[in-house]
Every structure is written in structure tokens, then in C-alpha cells.
N, C-alpha and C positions, 0 to 999 in steps of 0.2 A: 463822663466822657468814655466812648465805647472805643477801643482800637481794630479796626478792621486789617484784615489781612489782606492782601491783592495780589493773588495767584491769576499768572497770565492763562486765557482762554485755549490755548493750546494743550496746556496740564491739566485742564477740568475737561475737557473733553476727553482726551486720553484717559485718564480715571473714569470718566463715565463710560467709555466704548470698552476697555478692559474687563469693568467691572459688571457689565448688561448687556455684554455681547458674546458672551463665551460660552463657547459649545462641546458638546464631548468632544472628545477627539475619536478621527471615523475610524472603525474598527477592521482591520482587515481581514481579506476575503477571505471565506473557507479553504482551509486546503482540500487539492482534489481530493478524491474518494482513493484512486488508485494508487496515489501516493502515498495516502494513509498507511494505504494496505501494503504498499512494497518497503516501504520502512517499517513497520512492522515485522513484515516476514524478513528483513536485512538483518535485525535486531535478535529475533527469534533465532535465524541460520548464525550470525556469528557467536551468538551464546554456546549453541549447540557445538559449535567447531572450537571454540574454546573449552567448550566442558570435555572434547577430546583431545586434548594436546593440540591444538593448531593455530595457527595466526591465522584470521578470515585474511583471503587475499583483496587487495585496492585497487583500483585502475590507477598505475602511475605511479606504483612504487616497483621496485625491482622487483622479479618474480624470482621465485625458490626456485631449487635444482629440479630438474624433470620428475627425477619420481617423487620428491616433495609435492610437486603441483597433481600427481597420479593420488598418493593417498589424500591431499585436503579434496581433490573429485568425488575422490571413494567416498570418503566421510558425507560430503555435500549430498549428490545426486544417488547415493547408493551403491550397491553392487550386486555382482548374482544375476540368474535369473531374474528378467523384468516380470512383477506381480500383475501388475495394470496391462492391460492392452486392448487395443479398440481398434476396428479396421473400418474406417473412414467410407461413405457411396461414393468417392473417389478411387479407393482400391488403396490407399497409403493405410499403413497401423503408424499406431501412436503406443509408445512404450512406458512404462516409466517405474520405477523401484516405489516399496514402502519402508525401507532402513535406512534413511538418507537423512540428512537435518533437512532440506529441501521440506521431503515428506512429513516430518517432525513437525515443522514450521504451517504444514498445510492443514495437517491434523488439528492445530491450536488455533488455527485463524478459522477455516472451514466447520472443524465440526466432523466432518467424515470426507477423509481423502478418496477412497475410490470412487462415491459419488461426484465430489469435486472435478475429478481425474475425468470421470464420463460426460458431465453437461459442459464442463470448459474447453472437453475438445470438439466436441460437437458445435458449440456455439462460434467458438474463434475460425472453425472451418463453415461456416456455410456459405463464406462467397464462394472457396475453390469448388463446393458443392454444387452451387450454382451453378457456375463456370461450368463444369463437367456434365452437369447435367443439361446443358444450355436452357435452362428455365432462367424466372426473374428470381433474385433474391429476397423479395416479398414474399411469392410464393413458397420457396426453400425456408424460408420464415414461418410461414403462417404450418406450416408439414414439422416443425418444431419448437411448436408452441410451449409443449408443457418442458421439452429440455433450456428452454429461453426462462423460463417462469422457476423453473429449478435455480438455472444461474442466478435470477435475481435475487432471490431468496437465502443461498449461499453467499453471495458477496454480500449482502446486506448482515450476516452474519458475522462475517470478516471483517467488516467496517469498524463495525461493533466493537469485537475481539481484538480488532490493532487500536482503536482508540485507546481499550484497558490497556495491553502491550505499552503503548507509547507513553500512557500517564502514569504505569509502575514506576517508582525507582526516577522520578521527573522530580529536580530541586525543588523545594519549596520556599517561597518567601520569606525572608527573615520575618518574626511577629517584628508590629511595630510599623511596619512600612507601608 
């Protein structure tokens, strides 16, 4: 005499849809590119302002006394004489220091900051180019091809550089788990 069990048909189903229906769970989406790259260089600049005395400053925390916030500038963006400058077919220059953690940060992500400095202001301006020039911004495109083909090949460099940035010094898994 055999004793059978009688598990109701609710519980065999559930055990079988548990058991032969389970799928990975969906992976999420990449983070953007740019944000890679601006946490990274966030990471990059507050190290650097740490490694000189200074609290990186927060959106939304009290801010330091006035010339606290002059020298964590100083330290950030530089000082002195501007090294960079580039005078825009709109007639504006564009300035910018190389002793800055700013600069620091662009050096490690980039590769070479005054390059940097030259196709990203060229590129982030060819609407007002445009504009000024009353051409199409295809055309104002197509007239700077090889500084658009530079930028990409920079930031794609970048990307790179803040992936490493971002996965140094990144917890690891306890073994086991």
C-alpha cells in the first residue's frame, strides 16, 4: 500500500511557474556618458581641493566666509594670468587657467587640457557661430569637421578615464556573496 500525498493544484502550479518561469532580472540602463564624465571630474576636483586644505563646497550647505569661497575658487579654477584663450568667429574669447584642480581634473580625464580647451569651445559654440554668421548650423558643422572629430575622440577618452576614476577605491563585494 502506497501513500500518496495531495497537494492542492494552486501549490503545483506556483512551484512550477517559480520554478520555469524565472528570468534574470532586467539590468539597468547605462549611465549617460556625460555623467560618467562629470562625476568623475566632481571626484577628481574634490580630491584635489582636499589635497589642498579645503572642504569642496555643496549646493545647500552653508557657504564659507567670502574670502574662504575666493581661495576654494582660486584653488578650483586657478589664478594668474589666463594660459588658454581662443577668440571665438563671434568676436568673444574664451579664457581659462592650467593650475586649477578644474584643470588637474581635465588633464586626467582628457589627456591634454589645451587641446581639450580648443575643440570644446569651438564645438559648444557653433550655434552662436551660426547665429552670427546667419549660416545653417550644418554648414557651421560641416566647416568644423575635424574640431567635432577631435571632440569625439577626447571625450571618448574621458569616458574611459572616469569609468577607471569612478571604479578605483569602489567597495568590493564581500567573497562569499
Amino acid at each position: 500500500m502506497r501513500l500518496r500525498a495531495l497537494v492542492p493544484l494552486p501549490v503545483l502550479l506556483a512551484g512550477a511557474l517559480a520554478a520555469g518561469c524565472s528570468s534574470p532580472a532586467p539590468r539597468p540602463p547605462a549611465p549617460n556618458p556625460d555623467d560618467v564624465i562629470k562625476a568623475a571630474q566632481q571626484r577628481l576636483t574634490d580630491g584635489c581641493l582636499r589635497h589642498r586644505g579645503f572642504t569642496p563646497p555643496r549646493p545647500g550647505e552653508r557657504p564659507p566666509p567670502a574670502a574662504e569661497r575666493q581661495r576654494v575658487a582660486a584653488a578650483l579654477f586657478g589664478t594668474g594670468r589666463t594660459e588658454l584663450s581662443l577668440t571665438l568667429p563671434t568676436g568673444h574669447s574664451v579664457g581659462a587657467h592650467t593650475d586649477g584642480c578644474l584643470a588637474a581634473a581635465q588633464r586626467t580625464l582628457y589627456g591634454d587640457q589645451k587641446r581639450w580647451f580648443r575643440v570644446s569651445t569651438v564645438v559648444n559654440n557653433l550655434k552662436p557661430e551660426a547665429a552670427h554668421a546667419d549660416r545653417p548650423l550644418a554648414e557651421v558643422r560641416a566647416g568644423h569637421r575635424t574640431e567635432l572629430t577631435q571632440w569625439r575622440q577626447l571625450r571618448a577618452r574621458a569616458l574611459k578615464n572616469a569609468e577607471t576614476v569612478l571604479n578605483a577605491n569602489k567597495p568590493t563585494a564581500p567573497r562569499g556573496s
